[in-house]
C-alpha positions as CSV (number, residue, x, y, z in Angstrom):
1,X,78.9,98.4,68.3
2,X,78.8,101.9,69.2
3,X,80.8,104.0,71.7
4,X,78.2,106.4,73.4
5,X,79.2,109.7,74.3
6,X,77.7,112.0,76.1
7,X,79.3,115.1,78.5
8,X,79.8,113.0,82.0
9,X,79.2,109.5,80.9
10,X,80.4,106.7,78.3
11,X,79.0,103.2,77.4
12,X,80.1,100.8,74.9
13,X,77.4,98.6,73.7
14,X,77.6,95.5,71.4
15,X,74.4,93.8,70.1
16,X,72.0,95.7,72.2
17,X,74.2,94.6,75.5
18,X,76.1,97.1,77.4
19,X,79.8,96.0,78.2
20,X,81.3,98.4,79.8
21,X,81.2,102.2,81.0
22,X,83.1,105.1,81.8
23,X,82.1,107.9,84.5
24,X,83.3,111.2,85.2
25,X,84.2,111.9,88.5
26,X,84.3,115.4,90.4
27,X,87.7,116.0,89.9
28,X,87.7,114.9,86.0
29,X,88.8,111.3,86.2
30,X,86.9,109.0,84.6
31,X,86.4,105.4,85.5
32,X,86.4,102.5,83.2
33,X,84.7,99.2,83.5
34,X,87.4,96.2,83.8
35,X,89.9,99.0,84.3
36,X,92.0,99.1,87.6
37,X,93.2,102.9,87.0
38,X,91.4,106.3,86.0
39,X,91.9,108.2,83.1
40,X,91.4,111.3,81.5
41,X,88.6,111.6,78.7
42,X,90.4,110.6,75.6
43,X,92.0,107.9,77.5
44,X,88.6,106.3,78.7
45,X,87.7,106.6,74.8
46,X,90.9,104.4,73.9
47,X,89.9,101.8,76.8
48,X,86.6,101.3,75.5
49,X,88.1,101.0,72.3
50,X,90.6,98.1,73.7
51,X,87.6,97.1,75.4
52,X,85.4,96.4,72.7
53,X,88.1,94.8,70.1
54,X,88.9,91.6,72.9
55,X,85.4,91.6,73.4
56,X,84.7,91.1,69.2
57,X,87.6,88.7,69.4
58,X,90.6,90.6,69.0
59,X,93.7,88.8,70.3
60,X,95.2,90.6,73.7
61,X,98.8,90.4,71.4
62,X,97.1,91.9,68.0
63,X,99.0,94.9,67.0
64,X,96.1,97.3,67.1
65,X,95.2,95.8,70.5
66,X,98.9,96.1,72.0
67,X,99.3,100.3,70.0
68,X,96.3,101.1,72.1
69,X,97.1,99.2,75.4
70,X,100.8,101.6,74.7
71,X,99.2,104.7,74.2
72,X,97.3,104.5,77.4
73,X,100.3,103.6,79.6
74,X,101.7,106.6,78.4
């Protein structure tokens, strides 16, 4: 379940399927599968991460998920 990282382009793959991705813009945004806002890099990282641990049947209200969800609104 690996988060792939490379210099302009994310994707987060579970069992050989890819779920979701994140792309760099010009300006340095970066845009996030199932996401309605951009983000900065180490933001798009934590979205995958949310991404992946709802996906792998992680509760939308487990603390981990809900830390994460925090840290990006702020």
């Amino acid at each position: 379940m690996p988060i792939k990282i490379s210099d302009h382009h994310m994707q987060l793959e579970i069992n050989g399927q890819i779920i979701a991705t994140a792309i760099e813009d010009a300006q340095g945004w970066w845009e996030v599968t199932h996401w309605p806002r951009f983000f900065r890099r180490d933001q798009a990282i934590t979205a995958l991460t949310v991404t992946e641990l709802l996906t792998t049947g992680h509760d939308s209200s487990d603390p981990v998920v809900t830390a994460l969800r925090a840290e990006l609104m702020s």
